[in-house]
C-alpha positions as CSV (number, residue, x, y, z in Angstrom):
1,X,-19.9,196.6,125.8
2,X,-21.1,193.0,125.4
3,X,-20.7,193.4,121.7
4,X,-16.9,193.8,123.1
5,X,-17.1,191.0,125.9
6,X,-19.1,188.2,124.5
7,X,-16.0,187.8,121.4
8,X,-13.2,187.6,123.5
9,X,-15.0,185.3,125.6
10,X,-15.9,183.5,122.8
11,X,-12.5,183.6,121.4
12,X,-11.1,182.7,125.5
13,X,-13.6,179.8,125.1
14,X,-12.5,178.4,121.5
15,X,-8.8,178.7,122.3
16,X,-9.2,176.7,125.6
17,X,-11.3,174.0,124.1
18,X,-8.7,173.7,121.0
19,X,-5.8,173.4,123.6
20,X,-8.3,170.5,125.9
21,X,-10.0,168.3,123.5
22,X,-8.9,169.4,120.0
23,X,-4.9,169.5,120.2
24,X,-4.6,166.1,122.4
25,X,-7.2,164.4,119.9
26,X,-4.9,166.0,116.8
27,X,-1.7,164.4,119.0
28,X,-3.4,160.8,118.8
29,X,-4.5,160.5,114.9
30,X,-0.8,162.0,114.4
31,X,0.8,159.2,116.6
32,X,-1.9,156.8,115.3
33,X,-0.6,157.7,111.5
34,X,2.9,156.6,112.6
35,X,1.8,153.5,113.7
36,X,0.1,152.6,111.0
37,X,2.7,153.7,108.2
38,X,5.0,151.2,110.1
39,X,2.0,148.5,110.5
40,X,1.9,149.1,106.0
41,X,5.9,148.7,106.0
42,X,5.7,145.7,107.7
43,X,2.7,144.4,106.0
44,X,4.6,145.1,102.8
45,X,7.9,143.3,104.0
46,X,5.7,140.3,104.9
47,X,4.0,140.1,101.8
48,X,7.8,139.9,100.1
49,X,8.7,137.9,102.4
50,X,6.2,135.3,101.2
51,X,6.8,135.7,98.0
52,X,10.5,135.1,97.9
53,X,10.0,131.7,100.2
54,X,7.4,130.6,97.7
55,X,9.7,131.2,94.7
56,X,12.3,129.4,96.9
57,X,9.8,126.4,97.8
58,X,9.3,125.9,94.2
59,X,12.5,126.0,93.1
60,X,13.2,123.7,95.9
61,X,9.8,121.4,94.6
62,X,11.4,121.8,90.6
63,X,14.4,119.5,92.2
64,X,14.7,116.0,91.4
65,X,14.9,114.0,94.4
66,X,18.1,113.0,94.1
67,X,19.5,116.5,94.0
68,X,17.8,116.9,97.2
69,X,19.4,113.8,98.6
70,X,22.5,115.4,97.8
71,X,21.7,119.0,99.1
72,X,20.4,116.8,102.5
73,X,23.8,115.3,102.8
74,X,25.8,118.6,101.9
75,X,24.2,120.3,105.0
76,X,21.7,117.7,106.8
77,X,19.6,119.6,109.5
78,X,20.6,116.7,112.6
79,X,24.0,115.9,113.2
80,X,23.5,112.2,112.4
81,X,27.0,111.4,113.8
82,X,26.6,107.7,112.9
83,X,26.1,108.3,109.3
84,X,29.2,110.3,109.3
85,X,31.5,108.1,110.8
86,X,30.1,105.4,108.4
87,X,30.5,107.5,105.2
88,X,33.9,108.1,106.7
89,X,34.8,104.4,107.4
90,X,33.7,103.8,104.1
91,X,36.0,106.0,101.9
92,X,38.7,104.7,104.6
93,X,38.0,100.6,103.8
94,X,38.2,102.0,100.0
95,X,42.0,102.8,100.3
96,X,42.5,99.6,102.7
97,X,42.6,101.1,106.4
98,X,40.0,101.5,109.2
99,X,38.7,103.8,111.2
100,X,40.3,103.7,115.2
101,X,40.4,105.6,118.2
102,X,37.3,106.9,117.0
103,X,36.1,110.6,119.5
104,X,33.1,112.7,119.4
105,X,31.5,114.5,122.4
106,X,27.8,112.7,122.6
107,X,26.7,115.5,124.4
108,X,27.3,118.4,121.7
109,X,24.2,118.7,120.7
110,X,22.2,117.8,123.9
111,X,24.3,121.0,125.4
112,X,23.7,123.5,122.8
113,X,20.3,124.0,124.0
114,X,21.2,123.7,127.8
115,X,24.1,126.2,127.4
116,X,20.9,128.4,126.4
117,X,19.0,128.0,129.7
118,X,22.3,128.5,131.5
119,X,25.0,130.7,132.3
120,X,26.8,130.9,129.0
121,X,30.0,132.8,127.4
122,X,29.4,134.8,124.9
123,X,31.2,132.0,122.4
124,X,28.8,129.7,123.4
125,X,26.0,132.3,123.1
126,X,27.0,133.5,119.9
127,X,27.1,130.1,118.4
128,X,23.8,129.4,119.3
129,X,22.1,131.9,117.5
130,X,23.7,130.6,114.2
131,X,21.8,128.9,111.9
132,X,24.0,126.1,111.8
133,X,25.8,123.6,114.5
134,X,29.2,122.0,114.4
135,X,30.1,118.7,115.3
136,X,33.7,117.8,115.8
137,X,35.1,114.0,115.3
138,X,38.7,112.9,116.0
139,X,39.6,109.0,114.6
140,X,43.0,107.3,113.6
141,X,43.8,105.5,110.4
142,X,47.5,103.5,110.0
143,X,48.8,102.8,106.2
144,X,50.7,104.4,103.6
145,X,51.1,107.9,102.9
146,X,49.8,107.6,99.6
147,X,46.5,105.8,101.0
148,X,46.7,108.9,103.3
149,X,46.6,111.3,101.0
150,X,43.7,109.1,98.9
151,X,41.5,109.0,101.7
152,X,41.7,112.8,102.6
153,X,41.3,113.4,98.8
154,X,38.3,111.5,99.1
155,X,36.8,113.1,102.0
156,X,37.7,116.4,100.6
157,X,35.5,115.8,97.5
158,X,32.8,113.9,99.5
159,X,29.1,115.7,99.1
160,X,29.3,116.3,103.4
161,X,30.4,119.7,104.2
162,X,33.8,118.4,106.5
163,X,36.9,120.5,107.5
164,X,39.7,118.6,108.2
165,X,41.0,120.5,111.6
166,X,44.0,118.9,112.5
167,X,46.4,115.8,111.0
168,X,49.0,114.5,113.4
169,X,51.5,111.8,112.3
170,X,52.7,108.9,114.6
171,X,55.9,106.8,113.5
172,X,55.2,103.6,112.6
173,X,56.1,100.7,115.0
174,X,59.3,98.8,114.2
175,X,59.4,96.5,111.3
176,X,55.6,98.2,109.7
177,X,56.0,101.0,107.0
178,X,52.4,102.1,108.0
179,X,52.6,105.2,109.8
180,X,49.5,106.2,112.5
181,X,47.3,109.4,111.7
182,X,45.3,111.0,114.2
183,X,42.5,113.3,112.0
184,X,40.3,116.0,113.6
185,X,37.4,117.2,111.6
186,X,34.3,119.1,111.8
187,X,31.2,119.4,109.9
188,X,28.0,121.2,110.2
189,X,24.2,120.9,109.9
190,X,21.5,122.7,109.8
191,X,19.2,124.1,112.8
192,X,15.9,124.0,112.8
């Protein structure tokens, strides 16, 4: 009879240990293998990750440095608002008017980051996490039409990334055949 007995016990005894400490140890190196596949996945990723900013960095090194002077002023990373209202003036004093009226908010870029901290709209929030800002400016030029169409030429072929928003067009006073544009544009720059 305890030829009969002692198995099933034994058996009774094995099954309850498997289902205490063997199955729940099993569970962990299962989960544990998970993790770690997905620890090698993003080791992997990382490691390509490196490799494509290096290839970038040297392609970036392999420039001369006045190609990067003019990739910096394609998309510079700070708004630098006074270097783009003197660019600007400059290709205006080039077809013989001047820069007037001139209107930027100072506070664009100081309240990008606020808006962050602080109740936002989703605009504002979504704008933020771009990799790039916007920076509007609104001026006035007076002369000819053809000067007009010079100067936006001009700032159309320019290096700076600009987009010319809005042109208005005043009359011109009595006795001048200079007419009065208002210009809105925008450009962009680079986070960092």
């Amino acid at each position: 009879m305890f030829k009969v007995i002692f198995p099933i016990i034994m058996t009774i005894a094995a099954i309850g240990l498997f289902v205490v400490f063997t199955n729940p140890g099993y569970q962990e190196v299962g989960t544990l293998r998970t993790v770690q596949a997905a620890y090698n996945q993003a080791l992997n990723n990382s490691q390509q990750l490196l490799k494509v900013r290096n290839d970038l960095t040297t392609k970036y090194n392999n420039l001369s440095g006045t190609d990067r002077d003019r990739l910096t002023k394609l998309m510079p990373d700070t708004v630098d608002n006074i270097r783009l209202i003197i660019d600007t003036q400059n290709i205006a004093i080039g077809h013989g008017m001047t820069l007037k009226d001139i209107k930027y908010d100072a506070r664009a870029q100081s309240t990008v980051a606020a808006t962050a901290a602080t109740t936002a709209t989703p605009a504002q929030l979504a704008q933020n996490q771009k990799p790039y800002g916007t920076f509007q400016l609104e001026f006035s030029v007076t002369g000819s039409y053809s000067n007009f169409l010079a100067f936006i030429t001009d700032i159309e072929q320019s290096l700076r990334l600009v987009d010319i928003e809005s042109v208005t067009f005043q009359a011109p006073d009595a006795g001048s055949s200079a007419m009065k544009y208002v210009v809105r544009i925008r450009t962009y720059w680079l986070k960092s």
